[in-house]
N, C-alpha and C positions, 0 to 999 in steps of 0.2 A: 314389102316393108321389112326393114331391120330391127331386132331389140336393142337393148343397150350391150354394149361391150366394142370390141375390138372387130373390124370387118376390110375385106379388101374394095375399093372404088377404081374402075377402071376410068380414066380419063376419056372424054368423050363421048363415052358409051353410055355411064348412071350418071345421073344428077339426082341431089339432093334438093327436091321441093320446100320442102320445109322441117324445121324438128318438133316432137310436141314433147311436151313439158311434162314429166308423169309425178310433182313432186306436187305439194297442198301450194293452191293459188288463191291469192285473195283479189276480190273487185268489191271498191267498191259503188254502189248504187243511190240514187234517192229518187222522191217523188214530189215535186211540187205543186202547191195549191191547189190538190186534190180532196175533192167532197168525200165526206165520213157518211156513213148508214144518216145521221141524226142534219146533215148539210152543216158540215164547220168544213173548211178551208185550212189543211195542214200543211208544214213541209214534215218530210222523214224521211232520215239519212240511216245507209242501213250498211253491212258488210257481208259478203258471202265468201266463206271458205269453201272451195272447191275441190276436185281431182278428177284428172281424167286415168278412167280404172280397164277402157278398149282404146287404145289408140287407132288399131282398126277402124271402127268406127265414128270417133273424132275425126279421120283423115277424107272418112270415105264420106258418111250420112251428112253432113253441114259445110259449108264452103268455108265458112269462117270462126270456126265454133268458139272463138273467146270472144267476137262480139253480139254472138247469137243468146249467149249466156248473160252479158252485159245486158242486153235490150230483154232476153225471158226471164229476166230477174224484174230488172224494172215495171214490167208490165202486170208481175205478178201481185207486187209491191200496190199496185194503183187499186186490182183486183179485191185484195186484202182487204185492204183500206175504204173501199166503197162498202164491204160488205160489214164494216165494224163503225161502232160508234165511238165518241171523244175518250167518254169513260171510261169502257172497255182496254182500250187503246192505254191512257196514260196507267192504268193502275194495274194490267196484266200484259206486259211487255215480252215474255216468257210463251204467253200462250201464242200472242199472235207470230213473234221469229219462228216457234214450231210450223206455223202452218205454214208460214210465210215457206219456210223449208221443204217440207212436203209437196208445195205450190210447185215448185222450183225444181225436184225430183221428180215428178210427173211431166216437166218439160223434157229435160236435160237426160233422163235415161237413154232415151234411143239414140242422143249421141256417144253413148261411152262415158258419160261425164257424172260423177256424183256429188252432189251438197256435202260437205262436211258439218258446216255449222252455218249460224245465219244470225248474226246478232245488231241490236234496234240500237244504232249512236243516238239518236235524238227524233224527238217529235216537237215541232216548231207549230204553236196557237196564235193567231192573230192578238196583236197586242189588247186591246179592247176587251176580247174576252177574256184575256189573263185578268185582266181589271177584275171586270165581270164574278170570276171565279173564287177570284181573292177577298174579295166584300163577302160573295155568298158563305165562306170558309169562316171569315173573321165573326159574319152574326152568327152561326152556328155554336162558336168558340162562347160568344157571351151570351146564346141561348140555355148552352149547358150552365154556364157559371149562375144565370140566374135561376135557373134550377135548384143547382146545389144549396145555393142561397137561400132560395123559401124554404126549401126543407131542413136548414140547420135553424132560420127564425121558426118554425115550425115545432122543433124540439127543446129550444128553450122556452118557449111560450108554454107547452106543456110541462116542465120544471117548473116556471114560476105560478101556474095555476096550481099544482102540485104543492108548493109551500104556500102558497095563500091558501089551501084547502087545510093543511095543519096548523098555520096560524090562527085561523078561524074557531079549529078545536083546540087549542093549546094560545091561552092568552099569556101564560107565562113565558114559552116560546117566541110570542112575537116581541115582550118589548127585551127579551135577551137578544135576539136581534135588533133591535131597536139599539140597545146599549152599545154591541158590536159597533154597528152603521157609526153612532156618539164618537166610538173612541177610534176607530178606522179616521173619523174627519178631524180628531185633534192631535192625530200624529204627526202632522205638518210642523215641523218647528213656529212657533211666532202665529200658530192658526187660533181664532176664536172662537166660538160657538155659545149661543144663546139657546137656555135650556127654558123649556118653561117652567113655573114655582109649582108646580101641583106635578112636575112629570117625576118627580123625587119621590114625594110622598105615594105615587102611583107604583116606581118601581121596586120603592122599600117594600111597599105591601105585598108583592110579587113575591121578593123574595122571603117573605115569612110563610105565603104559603108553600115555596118552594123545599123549605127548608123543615113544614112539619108534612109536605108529600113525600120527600127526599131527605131523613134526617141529614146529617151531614155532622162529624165529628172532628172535629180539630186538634193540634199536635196536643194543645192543653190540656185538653179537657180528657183526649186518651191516657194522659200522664195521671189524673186524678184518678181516672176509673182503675187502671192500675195499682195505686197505692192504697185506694177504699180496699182491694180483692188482698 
């Protein structure tokens, strides 16, 4: 065997069997319609970055060693893939090319050859269960949103028993709300409102006792208290 560079060949005498390649190669691989741990039917399309790091051994240990690598990729790919489930599979893609890799390094050592990288193009699910997984995903989506939902009606309901338990103790409070609610509904340009004749004299009354609970002083009347002093 020769390294790389410059060498002399005598005609006749050497021939050249073949050259091997010492630079990163890629194959790529897949596996179809292959059962998962949990029995789905996948396709998975994969790529292996390679090197061969003995050519010695490349030349000598495997007859063919880039279709030996082709086929101990693939096989290991199947390997994988039987021993992992759907889940597993679509949401850690990382873990499984490491093993996948590792798989493939345990083949491929004794020919001289090393994995460089091993990375997952795609994993193909029967359409069906795309269906399938997509509804399961979508009720989940509106299981939380009805979640969220009782518990935000949850906390305005305790608000509003919260002011019904002060309006209860403060009857002056409820019809100042009351009055609010009044003039909130005649902001409306051109809007009408029917008062009842006794809800006057009700709120008058309110406000007088508001008024000796709460004296209340007005611009006037401070103007007089000043000129009496």
């Amino acid at each position: 065997m020769r390294g790389p560079g410059i060498f002399w060949l005598f005609p006749l005498v050497y021939t050249i069997p073949f050259a091997l390649d010492i630079r990163i190669i890629t194959t790529s691989f897949k596996a179809e319609q292959t059962l998962t741990k949990d029995n789905v039917p996948v396709n998975v399309d994969a790529v292996l970055f390679w090197q061969v790091v003995d050519p010695f051994k490349a030349a000598i240990k495997v007859q063919d060693y880039k279709n030996a690598i082709a086929w101990g990729a693939q096989t290991s790919l199947r390997d994988i893939i039987g021993r992992s489930d759907l889940s597993g599979m679509l949401s850690d893609r990382e873990r499984l090319a490491k093993e996948l890799q590792a798989t493939i390094d345990g083949i491929t050592e004794e020919w001289g050859v090393n994995s460089r990288a091993v990375e997952i193009r795609d994993i193909a699910i029967p359409a069906g269960l795309q269906d399938a997984m997509s509804r399961q995903a979508q009720a989940e989506r509106e299981r939380q949103a009805r979640i969220i939902l009782a518990g935000s009606e949850e906390q305005i309901a305790q608000k509003f028993l919260n002011a019904a338990q002060t309006y209860e103790r403060d009857e002056v409070a409820l019809n100042l709300r009351a009055m609010n609610i009044l003039y909130e509904s005649m902001k409306e340009k051109g809007a009408w409102v029917i008062v009842p004749s006794d809800m006057v004299n009700i709120l008058g009354g309110n406000f007088k006792k508001l008024k000796l609970n709460h004296p209340i002083t007005t611009h006037a009347e401070g103007a007089q208290a000043a000129e009496g002093k």
